[in-house]
C-alpha positions as semicolon CSV with decimal commas, in nm:
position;residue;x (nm);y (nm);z (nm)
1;X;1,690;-2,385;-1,920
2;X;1,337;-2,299;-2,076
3;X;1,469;-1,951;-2,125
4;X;1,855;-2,023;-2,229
5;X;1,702;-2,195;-2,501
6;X;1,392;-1,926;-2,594
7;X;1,710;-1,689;-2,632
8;X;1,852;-1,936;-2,895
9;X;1,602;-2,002;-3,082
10;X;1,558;-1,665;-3,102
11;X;1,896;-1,574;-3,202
12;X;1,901;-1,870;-3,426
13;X;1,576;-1,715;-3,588
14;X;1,676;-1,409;-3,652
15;X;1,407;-1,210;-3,402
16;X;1,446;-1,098;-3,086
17;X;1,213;-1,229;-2,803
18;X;1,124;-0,899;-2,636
19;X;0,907;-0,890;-2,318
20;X;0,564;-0,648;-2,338
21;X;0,751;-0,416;-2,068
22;X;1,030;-0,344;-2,302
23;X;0,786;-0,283;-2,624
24;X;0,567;-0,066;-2,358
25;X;0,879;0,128;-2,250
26;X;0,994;0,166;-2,603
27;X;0,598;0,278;-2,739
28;X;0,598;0,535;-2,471
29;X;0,909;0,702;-2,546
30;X;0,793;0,718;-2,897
31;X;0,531;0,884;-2,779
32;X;0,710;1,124;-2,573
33;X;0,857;1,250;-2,857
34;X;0,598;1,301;-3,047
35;X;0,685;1,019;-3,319
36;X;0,345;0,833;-3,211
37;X;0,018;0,933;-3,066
38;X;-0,150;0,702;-2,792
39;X;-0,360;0,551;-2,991
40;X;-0,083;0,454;-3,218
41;X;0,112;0,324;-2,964
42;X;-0,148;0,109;-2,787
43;X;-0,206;-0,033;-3,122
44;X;0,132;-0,123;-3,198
45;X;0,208;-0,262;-2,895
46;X;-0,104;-0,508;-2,914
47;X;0,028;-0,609;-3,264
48;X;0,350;-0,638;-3,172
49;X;0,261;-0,863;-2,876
50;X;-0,008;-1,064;-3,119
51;X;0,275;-1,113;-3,349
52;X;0,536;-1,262;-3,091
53;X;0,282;-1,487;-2,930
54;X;0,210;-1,634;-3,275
55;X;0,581;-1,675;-3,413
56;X;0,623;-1,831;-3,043
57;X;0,354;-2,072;-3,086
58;X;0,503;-2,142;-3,434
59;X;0,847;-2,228;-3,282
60;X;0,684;-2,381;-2,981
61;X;0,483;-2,630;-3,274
62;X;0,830;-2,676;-3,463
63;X;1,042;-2,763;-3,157
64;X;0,767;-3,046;-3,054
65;X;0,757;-3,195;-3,426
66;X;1,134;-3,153;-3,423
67;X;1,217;-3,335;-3,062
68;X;0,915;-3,602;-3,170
69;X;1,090;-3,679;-3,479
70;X;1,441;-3,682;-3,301
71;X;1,312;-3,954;-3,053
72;X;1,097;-4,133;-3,356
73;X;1,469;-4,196;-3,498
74;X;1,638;-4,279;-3,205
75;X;1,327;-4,587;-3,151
76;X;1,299;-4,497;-2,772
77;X;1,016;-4,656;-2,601
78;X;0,709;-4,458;-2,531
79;X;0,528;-4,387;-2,194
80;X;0,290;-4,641;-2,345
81;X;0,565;-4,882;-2,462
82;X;0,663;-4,874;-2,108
83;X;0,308;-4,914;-1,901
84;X;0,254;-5,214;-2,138
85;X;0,552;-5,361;-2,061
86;X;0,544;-5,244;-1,646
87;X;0,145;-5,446;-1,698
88;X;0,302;-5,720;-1,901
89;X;0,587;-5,767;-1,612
90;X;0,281;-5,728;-1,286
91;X;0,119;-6,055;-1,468
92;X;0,370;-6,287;-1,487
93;X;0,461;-6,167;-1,132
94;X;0,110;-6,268;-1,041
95;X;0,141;-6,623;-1,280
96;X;0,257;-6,938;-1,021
97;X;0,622;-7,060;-1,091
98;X;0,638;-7,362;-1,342
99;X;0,979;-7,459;-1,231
């Protein structure tokens, strides 16, 4: 699920999420062919990576604000909203009847 919707984002952003493998593979066919020298490659692919694990943490941040806001609006109780009330419920267990 995690991934199915890493691959949407991603398509809904406009980037593709590509694995360091696949940027490795890619660098070292560059290279290869004589279109990069080593050094060139390993410092692509180290900014290439740097760059994808910050526009991931950017998403990552987005998504969070985005679901916190969704839930804000729908006025769904809390995990604290919920051990207040599960604490709230224990005492009046714990009260004797007045009946």
């Amino acid at each position: 699920m995690k991934d199915l919707l890493k691959k949407g984002l991603a398509l809904g952003l406009g980037f593709a999420i590509v694995s360091k493998e696949q940027i490795e593979k890619t660098m070292d066919e560059l290279v290869k062919k004589g279109e990069l020298s080593a050094n060139e490659s390993k410092d692509l692919v180290d900014e290439l990576i740097k760059k994808g694990e910050e526009q991931q943490s950017e998403i990552n941040t987005k998504l969070k604000e985005q679901v916190q806001q969704i839930l804000n609006e729908l006025n769904l109780p809390n995990k604290a909203d919920i051990e207040r009330l599960e604490n709230r419920i224990a005492q009046l267990e714990k009260e004797p009847s007045q009946e």
